[in-house]
N, C-alpha and C positions, 0 to 999 in steps of 0.2 A: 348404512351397514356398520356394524361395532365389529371393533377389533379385536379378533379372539385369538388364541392360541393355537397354531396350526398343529395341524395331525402329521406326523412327522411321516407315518408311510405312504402320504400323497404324492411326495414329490419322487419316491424311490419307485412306488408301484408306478406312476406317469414314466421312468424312465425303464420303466421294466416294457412299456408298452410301448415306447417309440424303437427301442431293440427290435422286438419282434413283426412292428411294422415294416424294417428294415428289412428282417429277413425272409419276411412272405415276398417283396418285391426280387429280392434278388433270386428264390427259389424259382417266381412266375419266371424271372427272365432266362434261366439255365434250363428249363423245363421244358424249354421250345430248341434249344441245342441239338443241332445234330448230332448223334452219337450216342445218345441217351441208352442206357441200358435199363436193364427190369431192375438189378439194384440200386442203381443212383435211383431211381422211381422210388423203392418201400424208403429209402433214408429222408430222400428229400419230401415224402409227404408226411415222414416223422417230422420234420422241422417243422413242417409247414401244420400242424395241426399242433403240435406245442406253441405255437406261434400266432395261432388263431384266436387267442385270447385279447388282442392288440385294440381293435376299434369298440368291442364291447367295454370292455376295462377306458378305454378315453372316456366313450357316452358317461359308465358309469363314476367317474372319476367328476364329470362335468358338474354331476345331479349331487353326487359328492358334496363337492365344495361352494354350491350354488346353497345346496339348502342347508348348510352347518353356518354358513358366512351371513345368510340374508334371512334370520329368524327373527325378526323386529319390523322396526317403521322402513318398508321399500319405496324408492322412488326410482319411477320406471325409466323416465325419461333422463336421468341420472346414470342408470346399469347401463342402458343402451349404449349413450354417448361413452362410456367408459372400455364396452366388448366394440366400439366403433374404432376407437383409438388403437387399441391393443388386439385385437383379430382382424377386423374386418381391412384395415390399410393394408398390413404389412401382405395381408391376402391376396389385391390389390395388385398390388406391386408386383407379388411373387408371378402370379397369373399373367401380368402385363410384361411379364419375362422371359417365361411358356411359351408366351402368343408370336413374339418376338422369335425367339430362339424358332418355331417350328413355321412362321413364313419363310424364314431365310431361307430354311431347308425347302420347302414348297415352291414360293411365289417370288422371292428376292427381297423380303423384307415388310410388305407392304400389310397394314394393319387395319382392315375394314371394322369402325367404332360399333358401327350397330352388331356386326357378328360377333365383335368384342365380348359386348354387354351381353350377349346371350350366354354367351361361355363362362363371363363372372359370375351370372343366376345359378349355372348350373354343375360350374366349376370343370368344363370339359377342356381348360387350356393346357391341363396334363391329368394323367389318368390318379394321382392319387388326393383332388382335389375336390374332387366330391365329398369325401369325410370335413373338409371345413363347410360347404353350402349345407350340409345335413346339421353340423351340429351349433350354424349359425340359426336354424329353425329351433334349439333348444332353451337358445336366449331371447328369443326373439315373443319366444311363444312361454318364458319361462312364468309369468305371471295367472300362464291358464293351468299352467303343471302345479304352481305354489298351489294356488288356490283349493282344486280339488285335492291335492294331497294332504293339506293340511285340513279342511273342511269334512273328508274322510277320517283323517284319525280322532278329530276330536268328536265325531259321532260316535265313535268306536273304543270301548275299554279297551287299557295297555293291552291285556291278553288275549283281547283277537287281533292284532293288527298285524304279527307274524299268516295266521288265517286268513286275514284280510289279504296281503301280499303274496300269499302262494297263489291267491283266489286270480289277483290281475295275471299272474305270471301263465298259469293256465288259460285264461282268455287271451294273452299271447301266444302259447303252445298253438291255442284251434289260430288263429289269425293268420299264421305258418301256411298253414292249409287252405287258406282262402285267397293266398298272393296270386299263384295262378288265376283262378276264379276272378277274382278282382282285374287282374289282368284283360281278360276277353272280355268281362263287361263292361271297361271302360275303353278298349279301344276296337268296341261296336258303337257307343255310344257318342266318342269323339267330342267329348267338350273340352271346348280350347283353354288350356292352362291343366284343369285337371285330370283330363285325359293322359298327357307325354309325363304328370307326377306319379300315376301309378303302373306304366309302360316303361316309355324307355328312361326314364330316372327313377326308376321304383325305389333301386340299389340306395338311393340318397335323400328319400322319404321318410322324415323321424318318423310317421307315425307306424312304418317298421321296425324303428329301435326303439321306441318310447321303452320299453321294459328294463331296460337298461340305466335308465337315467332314472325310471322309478325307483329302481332298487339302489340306485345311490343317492334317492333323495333318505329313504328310511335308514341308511348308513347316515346320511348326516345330519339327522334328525335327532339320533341316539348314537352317537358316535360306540358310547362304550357296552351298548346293549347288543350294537352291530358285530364289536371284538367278540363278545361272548358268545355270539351265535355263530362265527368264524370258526370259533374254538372248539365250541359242541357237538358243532355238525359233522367234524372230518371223519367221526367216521362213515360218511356215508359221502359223502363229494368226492372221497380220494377215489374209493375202491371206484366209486361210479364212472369218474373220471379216465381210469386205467381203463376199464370194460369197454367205454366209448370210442376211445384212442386205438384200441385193439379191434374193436369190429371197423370202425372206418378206417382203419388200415387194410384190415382184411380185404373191402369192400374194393376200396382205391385199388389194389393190387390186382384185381379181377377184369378190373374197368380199363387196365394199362392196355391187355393182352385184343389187339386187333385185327382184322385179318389182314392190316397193313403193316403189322408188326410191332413193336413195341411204340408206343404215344401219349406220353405225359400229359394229362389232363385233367386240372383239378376243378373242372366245374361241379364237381359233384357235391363239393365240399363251400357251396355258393351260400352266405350268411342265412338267406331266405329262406333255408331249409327247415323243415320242424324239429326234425334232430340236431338240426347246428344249432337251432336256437337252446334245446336241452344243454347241449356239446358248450353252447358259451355262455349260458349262464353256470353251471357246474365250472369252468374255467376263470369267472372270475371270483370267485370263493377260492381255489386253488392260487392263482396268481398275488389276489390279497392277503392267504395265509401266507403266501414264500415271501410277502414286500414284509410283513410284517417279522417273520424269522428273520430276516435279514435286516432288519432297522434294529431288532432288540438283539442281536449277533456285534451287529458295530463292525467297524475295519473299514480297511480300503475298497472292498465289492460297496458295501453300504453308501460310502462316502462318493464314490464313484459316480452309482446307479443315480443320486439324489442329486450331483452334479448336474447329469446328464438329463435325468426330468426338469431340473429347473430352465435347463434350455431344447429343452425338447419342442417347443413349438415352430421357433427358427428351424430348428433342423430338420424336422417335419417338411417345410413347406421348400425346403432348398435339396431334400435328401435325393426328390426323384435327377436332380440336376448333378449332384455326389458320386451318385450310383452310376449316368454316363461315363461317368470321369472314371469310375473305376475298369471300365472294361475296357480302356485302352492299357491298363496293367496288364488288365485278362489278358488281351490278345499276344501281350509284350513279353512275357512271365511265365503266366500260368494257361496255354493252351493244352499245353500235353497233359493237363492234370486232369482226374474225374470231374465228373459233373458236379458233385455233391463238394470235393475241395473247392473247384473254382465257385462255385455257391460261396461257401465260409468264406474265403479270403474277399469276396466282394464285398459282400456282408460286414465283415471285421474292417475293411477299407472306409462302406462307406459312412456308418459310424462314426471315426474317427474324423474324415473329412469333415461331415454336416455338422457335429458339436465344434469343433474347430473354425470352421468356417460364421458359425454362429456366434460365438464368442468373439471372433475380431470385429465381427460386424456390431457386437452390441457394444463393443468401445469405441465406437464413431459414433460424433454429433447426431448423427442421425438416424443411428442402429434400432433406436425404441417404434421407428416408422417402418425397419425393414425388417425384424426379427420378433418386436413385439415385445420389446425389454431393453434396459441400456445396461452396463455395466460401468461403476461408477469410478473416476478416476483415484488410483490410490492414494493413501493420504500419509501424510511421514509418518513410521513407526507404526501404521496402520494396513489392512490388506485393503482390495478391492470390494466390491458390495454390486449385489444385485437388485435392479428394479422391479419386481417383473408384476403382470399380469396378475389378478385373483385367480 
């Protein structure tokens, strides 16, 4: 892989995307609160749908930096060992933490290997660890994505390949529609391994997000062809975007009202859907126009936001353990508050924890094993420096 110059809005728009992971989990957790009213309901599935940009924007962030970084001589067995070192351990670990932490709670401690290893495969040792087993299928299997993508466009004049790429995104669009379908016929069919892949882990199945990672491969194929298309298209993303936001609010709002009274539930708004899929590819155009106003803005938000991408993966895999931590505020603090503040204030809590907690960890010997990056010791008259991860 050759050294190239990095795209400065990667590491802002990545922390633009670990925010709003943050605060889909703190919304699901307040969502289930007793007390919930029809208001905290339309605000907090306002958060949570500006917020739904989060795992699409990672995929595409992934396909991003994978196909701008590895456009030369690949060696596979090289990428591997290197997404081994720097995802798959600190993964590992984290999970081996999970597992830990929720015997105690259960059984006293005690950690059965083999039910282990199932839960590494499929990342079930906390609920937001399936986005790492999905998007270790995108390294894993990145050489079958190079291939046809690049084999694709050199078939294809520069001027169909926006054509070409609407053409996959629309075979994604029907594919929305066949997830049910695909569902009943694989688990009539019951074949062991790929049967429980398109059932009960469907959720964590790339080959429901591949579209995602598609369109960040053509982003970092043509980096500045990418910008331009960003640029051109707004006006049709934003308004579409707004329209989106407003009818699945509307929709959400309708779905609250039961004859058991008011009940926050946002399954409706489940990624598999054919409209979310619309909903979130239209959102990551919108979220990469705002990384990009804000990388060529400058300031403290900028310098912040890129901080906090750069350590976003630690904080990722430690946030859902943060986020406990924060509701003992909650209970101590902020009970008498609405649903939707004690949201924010957890939110805004656990944030600051997971990047924090991230960074001491990456200046210990052995931080690059637990976070996936070290932070290097300061040098006189010099600052600190970051290792991290491609």
């Amino acid at each position: 892989m050759s050294q190239k110059e990095r795209i400065s809005e990667v590491a802002l728009l990545r922390g633009l995307a670990f925010v709003a992971v943050v605060l889909q989990h703190s919304v699901a957790h307040y969502a289930v609160a007793q007390g919930a009213r029809i208001q905290d309901g339309v605000l907090m599935t306002l958060l949570l749908l500006c917020s739904k940009f989060a795992v699409p924007v990672f995929v595409f962030i992934t396909g991003m930096v994978l196909f701008y970084n590895y456009d030369g001589a690949f060696k596979y067995g090289t990428f591997l060992r290197k997404r081994f070192m720097d995802i798959i351990v600190p993964y590992i670990i984290w999970s081996l933490l999970y597992e830990l932490g929720n015997q105690l709670v259960q059984s006293g401690g005690t950690i059965h290997p083999l039910d282990f290893l199932q839960k590494l495969l499929n990342g079930k040792s906390s609920y937001h660890l399936w986005y790492i087993v999905m998007i270790i299928q995108c390294y894993v299997l990145f050489p079958v994505f190079r291939y046809a993508v690049r084999r694709l466009s050199a078939l294809l004049p520069s001027r169909w390949h926006p054509a070409a790429l609407a053409g996959v995104g629309v075979l994604y669009f029907l594919l929305m529609f066949a997830v049910g379908p695909i569902y009943h016929a694989m688990d009539k069919l019951q074949l062991p391994v790929i049967t429980s892949w398109f059932t009960l882990y469907a959720d964590r199945n790339v080959i429901y997000f591949f579209f995602y990672f598609v369109l960040g491969a053509a982003a970092g194929m043509n980096v500045q062809r990418w910008n331009d298309w960003v640029t051109k298209a707004q006006m049709i993303y934003w308004p579409l975007f707004c329209v989106l936001t407003g009818y699945l609010l509307y929709e959400m709002t309708d779905l609250f009202q039961t004859p058991r009274g008011t009940v926050l539930s946002f399954n409706y708004l489940s990624l598999l859907r054919p409209i979310m899929a619309v909903y979130c590819v239209v959102s990551i155009f919108v979220a990469y126009r705002v990384a990009v106003w804000i990388a060529h803005k400058g300031g403290q938000v900028a310098s912040m936001l890129t901080a906090i991408g750069t350590l976003s993966y630690g904080a990722y895999l430690m946030h859902a353990f943060m986020l406990r931590v924060t509701y003992y505020f909650d209970e101590t603090l902020f009970a008498d508050w609405s649903h939707v503040l004690r949201t924010l204030a957890s939110f805004v809590l656990c944030v600051v924890f997971s990047i924090a907690g991230t960074w001491l960890l990456a200046r210990m010997p052995l931080g690059k094993w637990i976070v996936g990056l070290r932070v290097r010791p300061r040098r006189a008259g010099g600052s600190s420096t970051l290792q991290k991860q491609a």
